[in-house]
N, C-alpha and C positions, 0 to 999 in steps of 0.2 A: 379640652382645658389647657390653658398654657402651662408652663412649666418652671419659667427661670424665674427666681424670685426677685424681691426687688434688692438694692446694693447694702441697704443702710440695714443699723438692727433698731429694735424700738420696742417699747410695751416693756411690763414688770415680771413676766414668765418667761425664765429661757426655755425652751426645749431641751431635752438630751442631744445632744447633738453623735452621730455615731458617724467615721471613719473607718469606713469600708475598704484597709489597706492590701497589700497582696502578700504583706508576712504576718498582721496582727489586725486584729479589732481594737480603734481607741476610742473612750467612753468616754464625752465632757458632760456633764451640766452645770449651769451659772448658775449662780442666785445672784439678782440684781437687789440694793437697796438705794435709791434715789440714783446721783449717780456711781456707783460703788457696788464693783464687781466682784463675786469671789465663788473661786469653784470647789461645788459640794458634791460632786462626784467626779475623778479623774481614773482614769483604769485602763488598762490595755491588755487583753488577751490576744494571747501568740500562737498560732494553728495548730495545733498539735499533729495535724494534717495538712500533706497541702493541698491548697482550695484552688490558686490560679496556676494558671502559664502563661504567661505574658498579659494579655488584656484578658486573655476567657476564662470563667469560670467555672473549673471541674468538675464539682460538687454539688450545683444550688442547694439541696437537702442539708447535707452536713455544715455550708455555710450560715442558712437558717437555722441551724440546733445552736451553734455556734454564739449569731447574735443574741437567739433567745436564752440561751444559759450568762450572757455575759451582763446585759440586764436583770436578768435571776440573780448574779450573782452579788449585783449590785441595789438589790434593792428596790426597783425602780420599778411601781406598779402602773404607771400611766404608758398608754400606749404611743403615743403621740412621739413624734421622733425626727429629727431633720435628717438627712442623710445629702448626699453631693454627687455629682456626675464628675470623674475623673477627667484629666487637662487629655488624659488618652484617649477619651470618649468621646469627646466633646471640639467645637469650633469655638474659639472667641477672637473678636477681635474689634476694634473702636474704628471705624469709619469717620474722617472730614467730609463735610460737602456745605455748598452757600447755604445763607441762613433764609434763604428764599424757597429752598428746594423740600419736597414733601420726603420725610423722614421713611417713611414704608415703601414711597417707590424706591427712594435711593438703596435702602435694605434690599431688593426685592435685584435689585438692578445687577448690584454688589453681587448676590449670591450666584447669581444667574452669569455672571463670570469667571466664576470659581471652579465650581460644580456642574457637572451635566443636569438638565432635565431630568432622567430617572434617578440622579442621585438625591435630587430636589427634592422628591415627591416621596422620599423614605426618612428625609430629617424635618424635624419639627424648629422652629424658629422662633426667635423670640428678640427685641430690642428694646433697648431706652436711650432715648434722649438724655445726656449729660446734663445735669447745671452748670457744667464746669465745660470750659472749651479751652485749646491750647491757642489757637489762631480766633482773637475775638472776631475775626471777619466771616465765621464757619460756624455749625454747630458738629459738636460733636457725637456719635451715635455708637453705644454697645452694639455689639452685635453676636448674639450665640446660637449655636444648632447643636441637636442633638440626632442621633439617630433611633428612630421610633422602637426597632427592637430591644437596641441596649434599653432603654426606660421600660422599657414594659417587662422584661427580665430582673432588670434591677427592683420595681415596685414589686412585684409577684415574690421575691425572696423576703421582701420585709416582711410583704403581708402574709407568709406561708410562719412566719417567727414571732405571728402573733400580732404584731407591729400595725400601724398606720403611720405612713410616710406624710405628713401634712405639709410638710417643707423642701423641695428638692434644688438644692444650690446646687452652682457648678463651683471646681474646683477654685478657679482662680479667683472667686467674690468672695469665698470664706476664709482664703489664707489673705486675701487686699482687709477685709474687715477687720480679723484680729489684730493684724498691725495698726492698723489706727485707734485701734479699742487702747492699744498701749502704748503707743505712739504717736498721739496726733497734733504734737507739734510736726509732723513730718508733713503736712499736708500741704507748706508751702512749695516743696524742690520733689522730681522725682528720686526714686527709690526701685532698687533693685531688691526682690523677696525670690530667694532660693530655697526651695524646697526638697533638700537630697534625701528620697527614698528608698526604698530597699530594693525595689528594680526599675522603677524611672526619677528622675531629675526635674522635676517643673518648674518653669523661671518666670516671675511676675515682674514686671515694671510697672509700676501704681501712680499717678501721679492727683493732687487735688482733690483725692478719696477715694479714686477711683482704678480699677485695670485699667490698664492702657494695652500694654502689649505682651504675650506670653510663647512659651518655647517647652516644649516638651522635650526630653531629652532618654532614649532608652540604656540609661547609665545608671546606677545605685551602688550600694552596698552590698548586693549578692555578685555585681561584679568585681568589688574589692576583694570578695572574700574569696572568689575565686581565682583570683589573683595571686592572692596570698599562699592560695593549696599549690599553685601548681610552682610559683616560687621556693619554698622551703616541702614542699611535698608533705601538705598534713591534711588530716581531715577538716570536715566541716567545723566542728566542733572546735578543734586546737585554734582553727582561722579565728574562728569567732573570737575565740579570749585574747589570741594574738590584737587581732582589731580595735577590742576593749581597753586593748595600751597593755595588756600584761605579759613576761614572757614564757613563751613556750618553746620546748625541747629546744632549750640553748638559744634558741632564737631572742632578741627582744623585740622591745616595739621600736627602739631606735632605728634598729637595722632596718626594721619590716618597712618604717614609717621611710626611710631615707632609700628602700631598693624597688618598694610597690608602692605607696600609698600615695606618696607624691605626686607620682606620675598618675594613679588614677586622678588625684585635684587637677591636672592641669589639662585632663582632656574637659572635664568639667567646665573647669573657665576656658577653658576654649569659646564653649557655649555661649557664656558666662557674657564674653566680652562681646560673641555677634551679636548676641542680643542688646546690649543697649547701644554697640554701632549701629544696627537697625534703629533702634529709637532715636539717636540724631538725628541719623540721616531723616527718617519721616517727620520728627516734631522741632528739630532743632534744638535737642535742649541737650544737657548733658546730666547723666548718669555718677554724684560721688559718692553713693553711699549703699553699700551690702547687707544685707541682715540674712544668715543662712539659718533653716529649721530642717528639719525630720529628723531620723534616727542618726542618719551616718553625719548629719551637722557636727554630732560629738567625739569625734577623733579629735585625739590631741593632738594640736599645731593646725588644725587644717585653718584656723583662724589667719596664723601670721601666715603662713604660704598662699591666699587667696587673697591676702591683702600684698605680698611683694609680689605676685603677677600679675593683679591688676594694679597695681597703683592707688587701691579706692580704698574709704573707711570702709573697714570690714565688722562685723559684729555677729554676736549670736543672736538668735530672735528667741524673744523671749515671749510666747503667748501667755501666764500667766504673773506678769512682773507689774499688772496690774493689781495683782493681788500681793503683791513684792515677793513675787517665787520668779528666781531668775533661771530656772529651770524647766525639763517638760518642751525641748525644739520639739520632741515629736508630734504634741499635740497642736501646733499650728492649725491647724484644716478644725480637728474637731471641737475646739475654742469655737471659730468663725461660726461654725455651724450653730452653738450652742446659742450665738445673741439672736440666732432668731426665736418668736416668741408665736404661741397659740392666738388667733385672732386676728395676725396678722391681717391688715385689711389690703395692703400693697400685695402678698403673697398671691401666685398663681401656680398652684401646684394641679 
């Protein structure tokens, strides 16, 4: 069975949508009314365990108790559930080629340049054809892989928590979606979607409704906060309030924000700025606008400091500001996830 689903959301049922992150579980579901979105369940439980290290999963069991108490705790007796493949998991990327040229071998071609043969033959594949192209002389082509174990690990924890995975997005189509869900006067210019996590950094450039080009970054907010400990010598805990903008043992958040924080933002835009230099370079266009989500998006100032180093309109993203909740960067991923719906007929899970 295929796997990636299709880009767009559709139909009058969201799913749950669930965010599988490496410091908490985030819960969306929508309720659509014509076009008119608003979310009836929003929730985030935070490990009380921890479950990863780095990309691998410690626990499967106790991350299954996890999910399933978190729907327990929410209510929610349908088992049906979208869930997402991490930008760490996963390959994406948008291929040009003539509009003469067979779309599967060009994929086929592409991969088979990238990847050895036996790496081939352990990742599962998937593409589409765009509506949208940058060079009308071209078409242009998604293109994502996953690797067959992660999937079959990741579906085995839903389905051990009760769960059926009917939806499996990958990371970067369900944070491109919710921005347009809220945002779709932006479909004319690209756009940069940064997504800072609690231990990696995802960077979307989206253009026409769609991914264009993405950057993983193993930087978050457990490295701020580690930052932070070994600057002023506190625990985890004191970091964390420090982080929250409040001061701790004499410390504030001025000092913290002007001797650590900073300088974690600017290895960030570092990132920040090769990626949509990458995007000139390959599409020619230019990159003026920011929208940053996840948890650590909420440090204060990180707004004006990412907008005077790069020069761009910088912004919070706001995945529920369709609802006029200008709040909630974390839930970016499990919004996207939520507009897909049961029925789905485009859906290949």
């Amino acid at each position: 069975m295929g796997w990636l689903t299709k880009f767009f959301r559709g139909g009058d049922y969201c799913l749950p949508g669930l965010d599988i992150g490496s410091y908490s579980l985030k819960l969306v579901q929508l309720e659509k009314n014509n076009n008119y979105y608003k979310p009836i369940i929003k929730s985030e439980y935070v490990y009380e365990d921890q479950i990863f290290a780095g990309t691998e999963v410690i626990d499967l069991f106790l991350l299954s108790s996890y999910i399933r108490e978190v729907f327990k705790s929410n209510g929610i007796k349908e088992k049906e559930v979208a869930i997402h493949v991490p930008l760490t998991s996963c390959f994406y990327s948008v291929i040009s080629v003539p509009v003469s040229r067979s779309p599967e071998e060009a994929v086929m071609n592409y991969m088979q340049s990238i990847i050895t043969p036996e790496e081939l033959a352990e990742v599962k594949i998937d593409y589409r054809v765009l509506p949208v192209s940058i060079d009308k002389k071209k078409i242009d082509i998604a293109v994502a892989a996953v690797k067959r174990d992660f999937l079959e690990e990741r579906i085995g924890v839903i389905i051990h928590a009760g769960l059926n995975p009917v939806v499996i997005d990958i990371e970067p189509a369900a944070i491109n979606n919710q921005f347009y869900l809220n945002y779709p006067e932006s479909i004319t210019y690209p756009a940069c979607l940064v997504d800072i996590g609690a231990t990696f950094t995802k960077i979307v450039i989206s253009f026409g409704g769609y991914p264009y080009l993405t950057r993983n970054v193993e930087y978050g907010g457990h490295s701020i906060t580690e930052q932070l400990q070994k600057e002023f010598i506190l625990g985890v805990e004191d970091a964390e309030e420090l982080k929250r903008g409040n001061s701790v043992k004499d410390v504030t958040y001025e000092e913290a924000f002007n001797r650590v924080i900073t300088a974690s933002i600017k290895k960030i835009v570092t990132e920040i700025l090769w990626t949509i230099e990458n995007f000139r370079d390959r599409f020619n266009l230019d990159v003026d606008k920011i929208y940053l989500y996840g948890g650590s998006s909420k440090l204060k100032g990180i707004v004006e400091v990412v907008k005077e180093l790069t020069g761009k309109e910088v912004y919070k993203g706001a995945p529920f500001s369709l609802s006029g909740i200008e709040t909630g960067e974390e839930f970016g991923v499990a919004v996207g996830l939520s507009l897909r719906y049961k029925g789905d007929s485009n859906v290949k899970v």
